[in-house]
C-alpha positions in Angstrom: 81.4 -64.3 130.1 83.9 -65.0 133.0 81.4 -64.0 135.4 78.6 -65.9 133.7 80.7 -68.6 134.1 81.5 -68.1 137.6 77.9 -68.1 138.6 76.9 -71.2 136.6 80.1 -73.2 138.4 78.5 -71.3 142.2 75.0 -72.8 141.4 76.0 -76.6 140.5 78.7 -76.8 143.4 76.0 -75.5 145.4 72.8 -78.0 144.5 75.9 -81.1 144.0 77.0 -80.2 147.8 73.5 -79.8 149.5 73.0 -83.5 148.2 76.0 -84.9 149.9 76.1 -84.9 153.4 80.1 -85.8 153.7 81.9 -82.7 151.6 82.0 -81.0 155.0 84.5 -83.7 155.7 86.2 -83.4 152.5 86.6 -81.2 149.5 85.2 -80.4 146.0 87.3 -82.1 143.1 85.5 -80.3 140.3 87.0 -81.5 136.8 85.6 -79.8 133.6 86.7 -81.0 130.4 85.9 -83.1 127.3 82.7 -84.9 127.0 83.9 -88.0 125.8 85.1 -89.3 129.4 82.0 -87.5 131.2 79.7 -90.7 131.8 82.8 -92.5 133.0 84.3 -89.7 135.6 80.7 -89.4 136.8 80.5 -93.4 137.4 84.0 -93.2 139.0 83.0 -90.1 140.9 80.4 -92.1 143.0 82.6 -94.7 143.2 85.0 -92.7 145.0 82.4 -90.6 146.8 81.5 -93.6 148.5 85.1 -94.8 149.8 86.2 -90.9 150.2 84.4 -88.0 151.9 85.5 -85.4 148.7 83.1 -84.5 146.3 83.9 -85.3 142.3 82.2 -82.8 140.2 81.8 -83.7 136.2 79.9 -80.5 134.8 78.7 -80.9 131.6 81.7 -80.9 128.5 83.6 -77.5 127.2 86.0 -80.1 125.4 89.6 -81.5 126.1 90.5 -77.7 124.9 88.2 -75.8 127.2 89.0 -78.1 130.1 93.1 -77.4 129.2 92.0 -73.8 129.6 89.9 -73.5 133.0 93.6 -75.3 134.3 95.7 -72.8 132.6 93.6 -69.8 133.9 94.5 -71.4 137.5 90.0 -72.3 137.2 90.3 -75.7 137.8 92.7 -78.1 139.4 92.6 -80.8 137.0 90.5 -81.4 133.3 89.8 -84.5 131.7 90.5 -84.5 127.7 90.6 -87.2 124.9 93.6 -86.4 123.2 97.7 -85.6 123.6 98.6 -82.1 125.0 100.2 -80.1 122.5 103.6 -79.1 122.3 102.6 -75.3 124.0 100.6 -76.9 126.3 103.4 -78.5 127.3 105.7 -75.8 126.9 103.0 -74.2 129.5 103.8 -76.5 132.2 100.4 -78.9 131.9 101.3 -82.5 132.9 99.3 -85.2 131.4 98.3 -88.6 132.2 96.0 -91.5 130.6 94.1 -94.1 132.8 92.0 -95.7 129.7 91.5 -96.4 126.2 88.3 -96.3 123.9 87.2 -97.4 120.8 86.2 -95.1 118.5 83.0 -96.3 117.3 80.6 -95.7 114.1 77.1 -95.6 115.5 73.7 -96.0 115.2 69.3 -95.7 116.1 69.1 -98.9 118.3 66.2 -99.8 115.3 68.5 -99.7 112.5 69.2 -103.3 112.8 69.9 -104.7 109.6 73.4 -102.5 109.3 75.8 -104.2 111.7 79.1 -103.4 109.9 80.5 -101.3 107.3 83.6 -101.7 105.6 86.4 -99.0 105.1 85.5 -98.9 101.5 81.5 -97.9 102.6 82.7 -95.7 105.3 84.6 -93.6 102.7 81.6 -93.7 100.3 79.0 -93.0 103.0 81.1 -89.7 104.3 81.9 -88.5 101.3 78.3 -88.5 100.0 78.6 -91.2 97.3 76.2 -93.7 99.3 73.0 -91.7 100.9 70.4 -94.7 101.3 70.5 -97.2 104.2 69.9 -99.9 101.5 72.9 -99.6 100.1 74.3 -100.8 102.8 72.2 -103.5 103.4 69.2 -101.6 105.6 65.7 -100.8 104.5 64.8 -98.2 102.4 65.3 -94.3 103.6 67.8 -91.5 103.6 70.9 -91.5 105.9 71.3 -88.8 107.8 74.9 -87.7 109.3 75.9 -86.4 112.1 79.5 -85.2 112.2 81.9 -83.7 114.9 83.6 -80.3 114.3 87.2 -80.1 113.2 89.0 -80.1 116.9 87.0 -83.0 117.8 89.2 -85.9 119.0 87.1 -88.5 117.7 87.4 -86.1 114.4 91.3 -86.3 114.9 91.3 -89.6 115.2 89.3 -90.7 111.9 91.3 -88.0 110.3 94.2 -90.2 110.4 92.0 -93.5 109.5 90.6 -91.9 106.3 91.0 -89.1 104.3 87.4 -88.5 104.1 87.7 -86.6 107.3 90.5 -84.6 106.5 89.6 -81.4 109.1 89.5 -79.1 105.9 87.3 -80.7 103.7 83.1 -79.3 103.6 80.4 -81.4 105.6 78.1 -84.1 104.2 76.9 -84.3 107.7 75.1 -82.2 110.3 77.7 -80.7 112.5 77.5 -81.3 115.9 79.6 -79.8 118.8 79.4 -82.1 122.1 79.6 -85.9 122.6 76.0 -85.2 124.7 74.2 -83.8 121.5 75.6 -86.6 119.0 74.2 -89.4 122.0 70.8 -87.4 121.7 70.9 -87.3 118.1 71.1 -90.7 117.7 68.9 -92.0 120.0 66.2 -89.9 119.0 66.5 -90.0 115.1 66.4 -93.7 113.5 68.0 -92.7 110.2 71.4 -91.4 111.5 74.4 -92.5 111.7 77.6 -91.1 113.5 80.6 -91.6 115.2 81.6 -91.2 118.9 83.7 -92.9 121.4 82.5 -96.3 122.8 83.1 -94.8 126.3 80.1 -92.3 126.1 77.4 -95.1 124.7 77.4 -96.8 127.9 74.2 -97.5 129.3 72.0 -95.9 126.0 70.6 -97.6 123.5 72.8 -96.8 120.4 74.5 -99.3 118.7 77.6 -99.3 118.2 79.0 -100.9 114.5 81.7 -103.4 113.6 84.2 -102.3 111.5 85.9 -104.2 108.4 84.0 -107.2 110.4 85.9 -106.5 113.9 83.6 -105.4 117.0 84.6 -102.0 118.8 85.7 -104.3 122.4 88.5 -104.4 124.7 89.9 -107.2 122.8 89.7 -106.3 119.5 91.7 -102.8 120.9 94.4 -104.7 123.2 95.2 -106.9 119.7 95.4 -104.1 117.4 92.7 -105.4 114.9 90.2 -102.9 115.6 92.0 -99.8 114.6 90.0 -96.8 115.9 90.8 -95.5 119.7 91.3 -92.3 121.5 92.8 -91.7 125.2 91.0 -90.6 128.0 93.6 -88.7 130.4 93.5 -85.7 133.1 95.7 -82.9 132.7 96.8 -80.3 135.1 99.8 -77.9 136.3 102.6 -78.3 138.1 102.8 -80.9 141.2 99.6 -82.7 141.9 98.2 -82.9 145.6 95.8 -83.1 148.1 91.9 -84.2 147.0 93.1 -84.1 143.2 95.9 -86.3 143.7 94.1 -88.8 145.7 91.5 -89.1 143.0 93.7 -89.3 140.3 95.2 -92.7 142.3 92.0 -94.0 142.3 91.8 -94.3 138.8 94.2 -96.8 138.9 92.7 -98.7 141.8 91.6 -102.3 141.3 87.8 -100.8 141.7 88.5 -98.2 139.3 90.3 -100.1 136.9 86.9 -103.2 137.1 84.7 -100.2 136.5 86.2 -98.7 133.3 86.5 -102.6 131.9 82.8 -102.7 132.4 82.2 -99.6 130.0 84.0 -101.8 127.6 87.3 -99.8 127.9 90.9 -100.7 128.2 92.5 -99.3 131.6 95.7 -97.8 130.4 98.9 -98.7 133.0 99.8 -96.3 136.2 
């Protein structure tokens, strides 16, 4: 497995290096991690690839967890998670910081247009089975199909503490799903489904996001505190930061960096 992955990390340094003619200048930031920050980091990556001569890698998500790990095991540099460290992380010398903040959004087929908003009340109903039919929440006609997160899951964490309908021990109604990429596929491709990912990853697709309790998933509506549902997007890594991973990490909370994540609809969280 270690060697698997070793070869997989060789061949995408390799094709992500022959494409950029200044790394010879510079040097490979590679930063594995949780897929809920990926499309960002890889927007900011070419944003600072084209003020810096080092190379940002964002290879596809292992999770906030699997990131945590690559740093512990001395693999990686830094990761990039979507939730707090946990006390033995800590304890294990990982240092954590936050540059931005996104909703947590319930989430759509760009054609299911007649469901804009669902109330606490229908959320509850919908995830715990009670409602099964879009027109019960105001749609057309046709079975709703779920797509759920796994228990570790920080968007899963984060509804755990908005409903107990999520509670990390309770069975499924939902299809189970185990990256932020394969719940943006799922709803994209399938019109009946509905599920729930961070605001942060929908940029640029076609899902829709939904209103909640009648408050819109913005920057806004998260700065005031009336829409409720948010995770953190952070980096972690050990001991004293420097060199290449340091100067990115800065960037994050440069002017350009901090227009960019604003644009995803994000809050940029304070140096």
């Amino acid at each position: 497995m270690v060697q698997a992955f070793r070869f997989m990390l060789l061949l995408f340094v390799g094709c992500a290096v022959a494409g950029h003619a200044g790394t010879a200048a510079g040097e490979i930031i590679f930063i594995p991690g949780t897929g809920d920050s990926q499309k960002l980091l890889r927007d900011l990556g070419e944003l600072y690839g084209a003020r810096q001569s080092d190379l940002v890698i964002i290879p596809e998500s292992i999770g906030s967890s699997g990131g945590i790990r690559q740093v512990l095991r001395g693999k990686a540099v830094l990761a990039r998670v979507a939730r707090r460290l946990t006390a033995t992380e800590r304890a294990a010398g990982l240092r954590w910081k936050q540059f931005a903040f996104s909703p947590v959004v319930f989430a759509t087929h760009v054609d299911q247009k007649d469901v804009s908003n669902l109330t606490t009340a229908q959320v509850e109903a919908v995830f715990s089975g009670v409602i099964r039919d879009w027109s019960e929440l105001g749609g057309g006609a046709g079975k709703i199909y779920l797509a759920e997160r796994e228990a570790g899951d920080s968007c899963r964490l984060v509804l755990a503490e908005f409903s107990p309908v999520f509670d990390l021990g309770r069975p499924p109604v939902g299809k189970i799903l185990y990256s932020t990429s394969e719940m943006i596929r799922v709803l994209i491709r399938h019109r009946q489904t509905l599920g729930y990912l961070p605001l942060s990853a929908t940029f640029g697709t076609s899902i829709r996001s939904l209103s909640l309790n009648g408050v819109r998933p913005t920057a806004e509506s998260l700065r005031d505190g009336s829409y409720p549902l948010w995770l953190p997007l952070a980096v972690t890594w050990k001991g004293e930061l420097k060199g290449p991973a340091r100067r990115f990490v800065d960037f994050l909370f440069s002017p350009a960096a901090r227009g960019r994540i604003k644009a995803f609809g994000l809050v940029p969280a304070r140096p």
